[in-house]
BABA-178563 format. One record per residue (C-alpha): residue number from 0; residue in one letter; chain; x, y, z. Coordinates in pm, whole numbers, plus 50000, padded with zeros to 5 digits. Layout:
   n res chain  east north    up
 NUM   A     A     X     Y     Z
...
//
This chain:
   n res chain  east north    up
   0   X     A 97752 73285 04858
   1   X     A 97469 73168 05093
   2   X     A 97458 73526 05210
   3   X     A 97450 73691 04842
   4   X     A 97149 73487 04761
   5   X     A 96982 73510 05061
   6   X     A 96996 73897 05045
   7   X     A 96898 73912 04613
   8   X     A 96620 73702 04677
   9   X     A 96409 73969 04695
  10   X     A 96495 74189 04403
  11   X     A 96267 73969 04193
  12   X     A 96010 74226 04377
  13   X     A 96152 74487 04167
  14   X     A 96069 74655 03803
  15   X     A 96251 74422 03526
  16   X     A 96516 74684 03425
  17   X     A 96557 74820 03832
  18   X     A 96968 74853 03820
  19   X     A 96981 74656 04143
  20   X     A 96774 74359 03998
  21   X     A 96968 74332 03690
  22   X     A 97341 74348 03843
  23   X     A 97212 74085 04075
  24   X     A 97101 73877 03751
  25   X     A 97424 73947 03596
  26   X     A 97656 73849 03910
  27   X     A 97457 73506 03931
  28   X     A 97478 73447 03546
  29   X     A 97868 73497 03568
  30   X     A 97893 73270 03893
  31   X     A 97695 73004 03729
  32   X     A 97894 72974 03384
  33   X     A 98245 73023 03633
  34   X     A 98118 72694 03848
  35   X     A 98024 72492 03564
  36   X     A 98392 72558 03371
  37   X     A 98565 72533 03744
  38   X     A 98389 72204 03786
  39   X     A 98398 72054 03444
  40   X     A 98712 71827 03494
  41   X     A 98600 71710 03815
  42   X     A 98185 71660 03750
  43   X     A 98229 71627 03384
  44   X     A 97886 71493 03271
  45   X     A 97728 71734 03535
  46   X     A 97876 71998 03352
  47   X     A 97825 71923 03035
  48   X     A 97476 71851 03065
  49   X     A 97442 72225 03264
  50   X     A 97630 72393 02986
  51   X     A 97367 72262 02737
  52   X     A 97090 72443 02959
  53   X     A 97322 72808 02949
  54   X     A 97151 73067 02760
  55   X     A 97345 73282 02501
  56   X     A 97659 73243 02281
  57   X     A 97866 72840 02389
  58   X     A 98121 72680 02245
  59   X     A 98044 72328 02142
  60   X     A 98132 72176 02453
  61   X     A 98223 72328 02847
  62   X     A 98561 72172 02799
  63   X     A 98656 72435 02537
  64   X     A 98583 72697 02796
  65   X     A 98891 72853 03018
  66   X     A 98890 72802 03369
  67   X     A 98847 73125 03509
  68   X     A 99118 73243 03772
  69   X     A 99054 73377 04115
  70   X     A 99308 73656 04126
  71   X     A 99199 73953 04284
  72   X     A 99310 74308 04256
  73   X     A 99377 74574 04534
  74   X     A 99060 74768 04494
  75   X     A 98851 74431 04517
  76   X     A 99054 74350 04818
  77   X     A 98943 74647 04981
  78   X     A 98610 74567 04914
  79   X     A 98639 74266 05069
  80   X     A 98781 74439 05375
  81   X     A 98489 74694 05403
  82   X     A 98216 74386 05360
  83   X     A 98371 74197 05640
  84   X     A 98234 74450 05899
  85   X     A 97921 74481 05718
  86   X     A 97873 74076 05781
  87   X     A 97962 74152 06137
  88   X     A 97698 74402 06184
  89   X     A 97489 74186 05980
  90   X     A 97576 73879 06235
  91   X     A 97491 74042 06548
  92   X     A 97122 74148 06347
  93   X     A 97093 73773 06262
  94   X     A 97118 73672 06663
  95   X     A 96896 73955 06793
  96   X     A 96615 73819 06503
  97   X     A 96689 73497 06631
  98   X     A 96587 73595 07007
  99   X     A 96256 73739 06878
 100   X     A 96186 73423 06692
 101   X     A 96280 73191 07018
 102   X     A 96000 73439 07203
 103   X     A 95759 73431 06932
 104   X     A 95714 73795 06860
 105   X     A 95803 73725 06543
 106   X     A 95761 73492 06255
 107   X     A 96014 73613 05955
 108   X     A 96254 73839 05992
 109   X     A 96065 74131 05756
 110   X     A 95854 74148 06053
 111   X     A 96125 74302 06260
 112   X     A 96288 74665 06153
 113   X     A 96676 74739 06304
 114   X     A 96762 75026 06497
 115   X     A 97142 75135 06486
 116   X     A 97390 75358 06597
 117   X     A 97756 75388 06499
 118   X     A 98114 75578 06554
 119   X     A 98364 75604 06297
 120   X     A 98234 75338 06063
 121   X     A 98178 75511 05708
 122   X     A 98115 75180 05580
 123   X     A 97794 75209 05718
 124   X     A 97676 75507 05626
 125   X     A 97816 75446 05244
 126   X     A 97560 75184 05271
 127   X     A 97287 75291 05435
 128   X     A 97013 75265 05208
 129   X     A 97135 74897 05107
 130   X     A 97071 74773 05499
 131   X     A 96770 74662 05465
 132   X     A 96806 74430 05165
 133   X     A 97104 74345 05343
 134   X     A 96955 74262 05706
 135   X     A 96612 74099 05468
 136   X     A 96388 74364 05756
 137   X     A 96111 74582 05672
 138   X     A 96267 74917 05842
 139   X     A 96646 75062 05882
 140   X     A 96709 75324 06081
 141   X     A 97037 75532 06245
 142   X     A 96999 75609 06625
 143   X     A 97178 75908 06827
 144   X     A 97210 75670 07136
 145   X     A 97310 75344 07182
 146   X     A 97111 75265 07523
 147   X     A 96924 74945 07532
 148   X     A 97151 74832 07242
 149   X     A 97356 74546 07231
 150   X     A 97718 74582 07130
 151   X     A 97903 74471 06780
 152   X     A 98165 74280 06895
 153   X     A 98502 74457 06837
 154   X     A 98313 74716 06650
 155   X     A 98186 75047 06723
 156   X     A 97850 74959 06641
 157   X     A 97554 74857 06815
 158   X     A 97224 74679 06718
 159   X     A 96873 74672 06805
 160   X     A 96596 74477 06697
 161   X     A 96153 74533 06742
 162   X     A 95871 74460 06537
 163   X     A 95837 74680 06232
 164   X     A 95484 74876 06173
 165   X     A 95259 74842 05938
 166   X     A 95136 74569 05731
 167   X     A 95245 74276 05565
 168   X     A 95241 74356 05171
 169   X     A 95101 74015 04985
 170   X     A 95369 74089 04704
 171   X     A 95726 74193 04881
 172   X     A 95611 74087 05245
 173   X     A 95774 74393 05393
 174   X     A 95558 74545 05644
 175   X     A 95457 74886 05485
 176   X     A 95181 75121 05477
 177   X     A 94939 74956 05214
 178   X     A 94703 75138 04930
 179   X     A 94494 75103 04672
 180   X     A 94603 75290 04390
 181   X     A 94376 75149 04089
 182   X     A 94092 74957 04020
 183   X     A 94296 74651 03930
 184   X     A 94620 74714 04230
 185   X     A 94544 74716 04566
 186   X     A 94657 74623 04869
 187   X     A 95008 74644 04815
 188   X     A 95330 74893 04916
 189   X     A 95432 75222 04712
 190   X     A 95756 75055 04630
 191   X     A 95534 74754 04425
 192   X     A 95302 74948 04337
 193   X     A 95623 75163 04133
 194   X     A 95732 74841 04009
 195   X     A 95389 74687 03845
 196   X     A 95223 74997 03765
//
């Protein structure tokens, strides 16, 4: 979970009715309701009291809700599969940030863009365009080398990590080339400037 919300944090960035931005609302409305009713019997007032604050359609009380059941089917299990080696890739990202931050070249980790190359891992390239959200950098992009990269443990895949270009956009704070489009937005990356225009 810590992961999940540390990746949607930014989708807030986006237009109201983006598709990403309102799955992401939608998965944390279902995991809130599915805590409260899980925890109901154990933090009972707790519960109760968060229930009251749930927007939409209730029941009178969270202890006329059903406890919702963790089975999972095959398909889901395979998507479970595929994200495990996207949180390994995602791991090795995390400690190669973590060196630029203990040498001070950079601050946040959407100062840094990833460089990465791959063999036989289509779970990559199905998600591509999601790596950046996923990594929370500024730039994503797919070498044909891997010198000067370190390794993915047990993986064919391997990492590297430099400061991204460009500047910091005020609303996103992705580096990016910034414009002024209007009178009244300025300043600020294409992709905000599609989602408040």
């Amino acid at each position: 979970s810590s992961i999940y919300l540390d990746v949607i944090k930014d989708r807030y960035t986006m237009k109201a009715d983006d598709p990403r931005r309102r799955k992401s609302q939608f998965v944390v409305d279902k995991i809130l309701r599915e805590t409260i009713f899980t925890l109901a019997p154990v933090l009972s007032f707790t519960a109760e009291e968060a229930y009251g604050y749930l927007p939409g359609n209730k029941k009178e009380s969270v202890f006329l809700e059903e406890i919702p059941l963790a089975e999972l089917a095959d398909e889901e299990r395979e998507f479970l599969k595929k994200w495990e080696r996207l949180i390994d890739v995602r791991e090795a990202v995390q400690k190669e940030l973590e060196n630029l931050r203990a040498e001070k070249t950079i601050g946040h980790s959407l100062d840094s863009s990833v460089s990465l190359y791959w063999e036989n891992e289509p779970v990559l390239n199905e998600e591509f365009k999601n790596l950046e959200s996923f990594f929370i950098v500024s730039g994503i992009k797919k070498t044909d080398k891997n010198e000067g990269m370190v390794k993915v443990e047990d993986i064919n895949v391997w990492v590297s990590v430099g400061l991204a270009e460009g500047e910091k956009c005020p609303r996103c704070w992705k580096k990016r080339e910034l414009k002024d489009y209007t009178e009244e937005i300025k300043g600020i990356c294409e992709t905000c400037y599609e989602a408040v225009k």
